[in-house]
C-alpha positions in Angstrom: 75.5 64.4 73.6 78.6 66.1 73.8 79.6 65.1 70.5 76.4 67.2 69.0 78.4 70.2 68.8 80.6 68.6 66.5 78.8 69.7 63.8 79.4 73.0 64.2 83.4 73.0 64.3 82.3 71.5 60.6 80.5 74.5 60.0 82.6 77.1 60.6 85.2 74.8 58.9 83.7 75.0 55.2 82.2 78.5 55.8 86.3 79.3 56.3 86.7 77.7 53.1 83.9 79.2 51.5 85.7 82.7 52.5 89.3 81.4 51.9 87.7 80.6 47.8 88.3 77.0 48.3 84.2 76.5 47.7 83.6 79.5 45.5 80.4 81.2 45.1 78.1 78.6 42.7 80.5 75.6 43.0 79.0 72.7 44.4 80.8 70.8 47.4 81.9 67.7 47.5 79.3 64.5 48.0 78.6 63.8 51.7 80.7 60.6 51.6 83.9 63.0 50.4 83.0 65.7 53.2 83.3 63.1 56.0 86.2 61.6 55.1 87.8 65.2 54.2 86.8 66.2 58.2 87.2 62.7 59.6 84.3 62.8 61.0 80.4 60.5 60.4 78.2 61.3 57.5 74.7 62.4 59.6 77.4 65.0 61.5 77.8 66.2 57.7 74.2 66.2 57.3 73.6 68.7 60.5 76.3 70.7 58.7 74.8 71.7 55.9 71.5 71.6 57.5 73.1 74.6 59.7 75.2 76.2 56.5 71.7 76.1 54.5 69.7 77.8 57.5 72.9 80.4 57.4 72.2 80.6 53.6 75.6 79.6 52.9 74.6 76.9 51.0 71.5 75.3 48.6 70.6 72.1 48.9 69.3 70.9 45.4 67.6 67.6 45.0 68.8 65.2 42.8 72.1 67.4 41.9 74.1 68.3 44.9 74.6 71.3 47.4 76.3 74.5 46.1 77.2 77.5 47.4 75.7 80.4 47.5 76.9 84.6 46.3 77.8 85.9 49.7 76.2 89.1 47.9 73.1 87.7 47.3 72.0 86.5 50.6 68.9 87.8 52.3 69.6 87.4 55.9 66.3 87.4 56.1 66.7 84.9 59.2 68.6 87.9 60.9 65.1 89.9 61.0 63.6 86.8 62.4 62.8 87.8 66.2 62.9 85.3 69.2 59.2 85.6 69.7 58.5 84.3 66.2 60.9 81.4 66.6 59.5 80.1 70.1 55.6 80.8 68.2 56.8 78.4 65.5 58.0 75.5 67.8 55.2 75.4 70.0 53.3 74.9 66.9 55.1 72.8 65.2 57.0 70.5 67.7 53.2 71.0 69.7 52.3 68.4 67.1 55.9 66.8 66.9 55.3 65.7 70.5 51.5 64.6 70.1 52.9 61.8 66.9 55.9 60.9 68.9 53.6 59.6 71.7 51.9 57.1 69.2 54.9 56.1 67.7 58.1 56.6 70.3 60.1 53.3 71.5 61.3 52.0 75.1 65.0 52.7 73.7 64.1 56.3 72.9 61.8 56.9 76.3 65.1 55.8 77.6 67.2 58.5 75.8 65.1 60.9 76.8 65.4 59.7 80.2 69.4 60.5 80.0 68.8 63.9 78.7 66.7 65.0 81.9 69.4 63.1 84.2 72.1 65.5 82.4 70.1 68.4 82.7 69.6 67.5 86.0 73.0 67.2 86.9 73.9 70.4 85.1 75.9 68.4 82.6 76.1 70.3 78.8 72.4 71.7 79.6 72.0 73.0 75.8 73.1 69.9 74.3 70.5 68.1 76.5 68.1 70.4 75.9 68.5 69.5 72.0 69.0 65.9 72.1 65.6 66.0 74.1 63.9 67.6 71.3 66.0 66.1 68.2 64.9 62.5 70.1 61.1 63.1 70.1 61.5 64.1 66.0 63.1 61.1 65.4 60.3 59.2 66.9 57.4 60.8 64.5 58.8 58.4 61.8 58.7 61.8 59.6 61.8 62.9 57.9 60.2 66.6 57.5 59.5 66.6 60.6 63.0 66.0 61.6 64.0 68.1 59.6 61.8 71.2 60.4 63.3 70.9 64.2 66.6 70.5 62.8 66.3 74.0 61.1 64.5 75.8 63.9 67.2 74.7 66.5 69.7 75.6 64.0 67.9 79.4 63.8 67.9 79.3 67.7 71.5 78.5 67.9 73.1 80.8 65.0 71.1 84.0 64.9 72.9 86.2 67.8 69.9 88.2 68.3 67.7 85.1 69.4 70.9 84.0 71.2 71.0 86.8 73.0 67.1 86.9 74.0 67.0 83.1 74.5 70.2 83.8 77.0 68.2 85.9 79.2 65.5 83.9 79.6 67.6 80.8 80.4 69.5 81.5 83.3 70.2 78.7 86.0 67.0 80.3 87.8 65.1 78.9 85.4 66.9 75.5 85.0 64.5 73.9 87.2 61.6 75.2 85.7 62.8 73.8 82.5 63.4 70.3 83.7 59.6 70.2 85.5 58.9 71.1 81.8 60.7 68.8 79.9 60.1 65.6 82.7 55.8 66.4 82.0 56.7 66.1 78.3 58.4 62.8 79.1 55.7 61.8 81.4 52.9 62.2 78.4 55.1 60.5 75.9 55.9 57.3 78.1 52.0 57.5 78.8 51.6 56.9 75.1 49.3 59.9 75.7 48.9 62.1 72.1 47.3 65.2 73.8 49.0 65.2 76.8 52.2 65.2 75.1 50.6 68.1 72.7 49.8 70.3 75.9 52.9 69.7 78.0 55.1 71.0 75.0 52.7 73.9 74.2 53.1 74.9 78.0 57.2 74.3 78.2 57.0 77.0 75.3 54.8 78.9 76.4 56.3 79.9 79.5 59.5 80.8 77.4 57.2 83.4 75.3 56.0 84.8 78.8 59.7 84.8 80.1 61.3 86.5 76.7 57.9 89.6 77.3 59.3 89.7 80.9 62.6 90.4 79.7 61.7 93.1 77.2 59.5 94.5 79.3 62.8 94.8 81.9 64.8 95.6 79.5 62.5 98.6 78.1 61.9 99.7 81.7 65.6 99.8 82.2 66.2 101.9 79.1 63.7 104.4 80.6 65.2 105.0 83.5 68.4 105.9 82.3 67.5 108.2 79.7 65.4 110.0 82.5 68.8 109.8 85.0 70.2 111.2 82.1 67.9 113.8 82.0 68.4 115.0 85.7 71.7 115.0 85.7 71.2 117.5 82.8 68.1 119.7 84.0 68.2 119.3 87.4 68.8 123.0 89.5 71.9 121.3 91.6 73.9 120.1 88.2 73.3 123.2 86.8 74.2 125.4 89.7 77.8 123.1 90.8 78.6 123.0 87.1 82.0 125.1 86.3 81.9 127.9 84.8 
């Protein structure tokens, strides 16, 4: 599991290149086969690489010809504007459903992966990276390469887009580690059960509680803001500042 960051060194590796004019804008890269050798690294760690540089809008991925880069001028960032309440909306949703296919579909030796993910999270050990592999396992078991993809993308937007990274860090402190794990251990339950809308409902609530958790934090954070622009205030207005304040 530690090994899925990997993909991210590569990132930042051709997005250096992509800066340094090495990949200019509208020049296609080199086939996956090249890339791996060129970063001495596997071909599906390529793959999550410019699954992550195409979420970035780096990159377009066209079928049949190749992926080429993309006019640093000319992208959106419309995945910047994306908040971390309509990210969490989506997965439920979508991996909601992800979770209900797995459980008609998912093997012993991927039950047992799983399994490994909540003993690492458990123990503490590279919690994120658990926490993905969990998810990125129960994809893989749908048998549906969109659907692999889809949960690709969205961890890729959860991982890259500092606003979410900052929201999702607030709401994911180690006082709420165990909460996590009882969430992720019912998801596991349902899928060993073979048990479709089990699985379904045990993801829905896992998220769920994150949307409640990211509200509580704005809520904080709003009620926060409030109070120090009226501290702010009396320290400005009140009779003692005014009266104590040099002439």
């Amino acid at each position: 599991m530690k090994n899925r960051r990997l993909f991210w060194r590569i990132v930042d590796q051709i997005e250096a290149m992509i800066s340094g004019g090495d990949f200019p804008a509208g020049s296609r890269l080199p086939p996956e086969r090249e890339l791996a050798e060129i970063f001495d690294v596997s071909r599906p760690t390529i793959r999550e690489a410019i699954i992550a540089l195409e979420v970035r809008e780096r990159v377009e991925v066209k079928t049949g010809s190749g992926v080429y880069v993309l006019e640093q001028s000319n992208l959106s960032k419309a995945d910047m504007a994306i908040s971390a309440f309509e990210l969490t909306q989506s997965r439920a949703l979508i991996e909601g459903e992800v979770a209900a296919l797995a459980a008609t579909s998912i093997t012993d030796e991927e039950l047992e992966k799983l399994h490994s993910t909540l003993i690492a999270m458990e123990k503490g050990d590279y919690t994120e990276e658990a926490d993905e592999e969990f998810h990125r396992i129960i994809a893989v078991a749908t048998r549906n390469k969109a659907m692999l993809r889809t949960v690709e993308n969205l961890w890729s937007l959860r991982v890259s887009n500092p606003q979410i990274v900052s929201d999702y860090g607030s709401v994911c402190a180690k006082s709420n580690q165990s909460k996590i794990l009882d969430e992720h251990t019912a998801i596991y339950k349902a899928l060993k059960a073979r048990d479709a809308t089990a699985a379904r409902a045990a993801m829905h609530q896992h998220f769920n509680r994150l949307i409640n958790s990211l509200f509580d934090a704005l809520e904080a954070k709003a009620l926060e803001e409030v109070r120090r622009k009226a501290s702010e205030k009396r320290g400005l207005y009140s009779l003692e500042g005014v009266l104590h304040r040099p002439a």
